[in-house]
N, C-alpha and C positions, 0 to 999 in steps of 0.2 A: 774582660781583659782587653790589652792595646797590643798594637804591634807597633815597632820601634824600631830606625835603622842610625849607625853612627859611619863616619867616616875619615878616615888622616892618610895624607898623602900628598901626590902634586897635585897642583892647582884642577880644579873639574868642575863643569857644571853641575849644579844641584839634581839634574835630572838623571844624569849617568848615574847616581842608586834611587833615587826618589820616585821618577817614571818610566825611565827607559826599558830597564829588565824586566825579562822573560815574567817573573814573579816580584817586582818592585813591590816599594813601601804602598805605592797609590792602588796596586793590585791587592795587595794584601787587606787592604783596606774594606774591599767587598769581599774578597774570596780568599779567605785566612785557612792555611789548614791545620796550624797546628793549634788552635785556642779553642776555648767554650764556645764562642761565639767568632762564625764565619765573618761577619759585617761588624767594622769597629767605625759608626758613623759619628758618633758625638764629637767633633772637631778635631782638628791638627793644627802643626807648630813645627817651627823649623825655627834651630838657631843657629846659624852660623858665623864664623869668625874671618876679619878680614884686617885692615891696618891698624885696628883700633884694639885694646885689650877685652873690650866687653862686646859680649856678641852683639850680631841684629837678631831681631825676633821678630818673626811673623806666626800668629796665632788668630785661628777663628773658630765658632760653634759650627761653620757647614761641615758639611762630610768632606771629605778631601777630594774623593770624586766628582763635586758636585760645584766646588768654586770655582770661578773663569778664569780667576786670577794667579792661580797657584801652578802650573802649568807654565805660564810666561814668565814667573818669576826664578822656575826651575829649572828656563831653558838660558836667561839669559843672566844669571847670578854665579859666580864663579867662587868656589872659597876651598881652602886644603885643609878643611875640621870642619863639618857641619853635623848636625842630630836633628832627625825628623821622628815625630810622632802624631800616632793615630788613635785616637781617645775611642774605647768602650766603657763609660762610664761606671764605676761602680761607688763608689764615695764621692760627695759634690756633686751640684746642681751642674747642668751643663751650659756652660759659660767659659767667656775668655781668660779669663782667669783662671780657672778652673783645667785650662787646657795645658797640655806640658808640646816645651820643655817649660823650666822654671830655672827664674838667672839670678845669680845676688851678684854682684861686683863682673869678674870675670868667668863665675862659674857657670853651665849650663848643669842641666840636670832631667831626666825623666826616669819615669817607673813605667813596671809591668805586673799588673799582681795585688797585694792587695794586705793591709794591716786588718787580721781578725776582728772582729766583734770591736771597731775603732770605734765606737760612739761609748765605751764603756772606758776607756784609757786618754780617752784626746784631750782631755782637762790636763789631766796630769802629765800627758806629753806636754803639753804648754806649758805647763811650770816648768819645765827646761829650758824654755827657750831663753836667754835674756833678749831687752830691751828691743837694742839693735837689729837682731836678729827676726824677732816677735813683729816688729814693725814694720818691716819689708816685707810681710809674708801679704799675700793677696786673695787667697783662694781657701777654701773652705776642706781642701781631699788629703789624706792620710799621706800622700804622695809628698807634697809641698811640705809638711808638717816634717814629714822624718828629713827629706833635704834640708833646714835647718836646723831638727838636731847633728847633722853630721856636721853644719857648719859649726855650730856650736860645741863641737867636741872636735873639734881641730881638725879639718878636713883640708885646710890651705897649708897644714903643716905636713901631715901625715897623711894619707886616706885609709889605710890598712886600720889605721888606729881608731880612727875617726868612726869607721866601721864597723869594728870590734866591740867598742863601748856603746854607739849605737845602738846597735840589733840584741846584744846583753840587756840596755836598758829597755828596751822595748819587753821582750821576754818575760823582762821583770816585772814589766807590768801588767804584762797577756795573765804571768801569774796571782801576782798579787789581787787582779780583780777577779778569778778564775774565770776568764775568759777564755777558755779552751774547747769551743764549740765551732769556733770557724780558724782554718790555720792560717798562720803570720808567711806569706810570700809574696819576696821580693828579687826582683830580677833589674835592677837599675845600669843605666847608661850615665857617665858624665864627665865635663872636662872642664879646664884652667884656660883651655886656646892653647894649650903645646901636645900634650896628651889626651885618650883615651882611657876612662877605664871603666870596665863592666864585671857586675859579678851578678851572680842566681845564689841565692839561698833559701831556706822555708824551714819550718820544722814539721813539717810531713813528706819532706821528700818529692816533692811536687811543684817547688820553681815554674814558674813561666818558662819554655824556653827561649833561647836564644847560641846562635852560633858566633863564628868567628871565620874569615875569612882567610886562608892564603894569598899571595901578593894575586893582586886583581890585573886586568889587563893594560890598566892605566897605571901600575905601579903603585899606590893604595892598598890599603888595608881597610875593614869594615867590619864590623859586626850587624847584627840582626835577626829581630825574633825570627825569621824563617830565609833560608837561604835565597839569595835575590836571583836566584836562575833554576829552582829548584834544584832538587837532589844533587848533589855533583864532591866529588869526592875531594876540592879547594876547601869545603865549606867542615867544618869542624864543629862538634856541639862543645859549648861548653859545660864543664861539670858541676854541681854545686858545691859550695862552700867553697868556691876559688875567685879572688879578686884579680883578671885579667889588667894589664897596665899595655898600652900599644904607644911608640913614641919613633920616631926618625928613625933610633936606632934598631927598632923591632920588637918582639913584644915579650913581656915575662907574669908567666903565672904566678901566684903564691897562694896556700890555703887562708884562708877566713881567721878559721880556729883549727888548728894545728893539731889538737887533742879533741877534737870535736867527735863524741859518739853518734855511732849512727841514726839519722831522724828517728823520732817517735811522733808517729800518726796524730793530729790532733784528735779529740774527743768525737767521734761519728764518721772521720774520715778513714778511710782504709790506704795502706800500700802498695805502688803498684812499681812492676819492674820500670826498669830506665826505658826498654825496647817499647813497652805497652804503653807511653803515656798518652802518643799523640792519640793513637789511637782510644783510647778514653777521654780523650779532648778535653784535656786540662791546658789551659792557656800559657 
């Protein structure tokens, strides 16, 4: 699993969420608590927005704790929308490519989590993709893949929508190969450069986590897989099957799938309450 921080508000150095906090993204990085795995070393990625409509992107395979350069760029880089991420590898070689975020035009994009038994479906994920879409893609991870099917099913229009048919077509596919040995979970962060927006969904109830920030001290809002100061009662989890939206004006929830029943475990996994995850250390 990865850990993953986003943030919108006034202007701030990259480091006020990236390395400064008590429990920042670069802490979280060796000493993660709420994931499978403590140390998410396989590379990091920062994109942030600044006068231009499409991000900058800084991405490598070191550990984040471990490049010299990441540090100075996070003390002396200013931007009011940036997303960092911290790769544990589980689909794809580890490579810069392979690292998130993942950008097409103006959009930025990363994951947490992880498409079931993906080597059984990823052909036929691809045959969604068109052209355009298919050709921009760089990297080899399940991650990258469903970012353009979202773009592909109209994500610059809609996201809710985009979403919708998304994670439906996936499903469909998890079924149709009966793939149902490892479960479909997805906890994504992403933006246009005006907005934020994050959801957790899975169909075993079991999401990656990730929280949601009250107004921060710089006036800012944030999300991230684990609160940037530890426990603190600002920090809000979010729920599954709800697509968060954060924007100037503030921020609005909406469910996923509005009729959605409750998960059903995949095949071998079991259910565990909301209060017991961390502590079963599911990412």
């Amino acid at each position: 699993m990865c850990r993953l921080a986003a943030y919108l508000g006034t202007e701030i150095p990259l480091e006020n969420i990236i390395a400064n906090p008590r429990h920042s993204l670069l802490v979280q990085s060796h000493d993660a608590q709420e994931a499978k795995l403590r140390v998410n070393g396989d590379g990091f990625g920062i994109a942030w927005y600044g006068h231009l409509p499409e991000p900058g992107l800084f991405k490598d395979v070191l550990p984040a704790w471990a490049d010299t350069n990441l540090r100075s760029i996070c003390r002396l880089v200013r931007s009011s929308l940036f997303q960092a991420h911290v790769r544990a590898a589980t689909t794809g070689a580890t490579s810069r490519d392979n690292c998130h975020p993942f950008t097409y035009g103006s959009w930025s994009f990363m994951h947490n989590g992880g498409i079931g038994d993906f080597p059984l479906i990823r052909r036929d994920m691809e045959l969604l993709i068109p052209d355009p879409y298919y050709g921009a893609r760089r990297g080899t991870t399940d991650s990258e893949l469903f970012f353009h099917l979202l773009l592909t099913n109209g994500l610059a229009d809609n996201p809710l929508t985009a979403l919708q048919t998304s994670i439906t077509q996936v499903l469909d596919l998890v079924d149709r190969h009966r793939a149902t040995d490892k479960p479909v979970r997805l906890t994504c962060v992403f933006s246009e450069g005006t907005r934020i927006f994050a959801f957790r969904y899975s169909n075993d109830g079991l999401a990656p986590s990730l929280y949601r920030s009250e107004s921060l001290d710089h006036g800012g809002r944030a999300v991230a897989s684990e609160p940037l100061e530890g426990q603190s009662a600002r920090w809000k989890r979010l729920q599954e099957n709800m697509l968060l939206e954060i924007s100037a004006e503030g921020t609005i929830e909406r469910q996923l799938f509005p009729d959605a029943m409750p998960a059903v475990p995949a095949s071998g996994a079991s259910a565990v309450p909301v209060q017991d995850r961390a502590a079963a250390g599911h990412g």
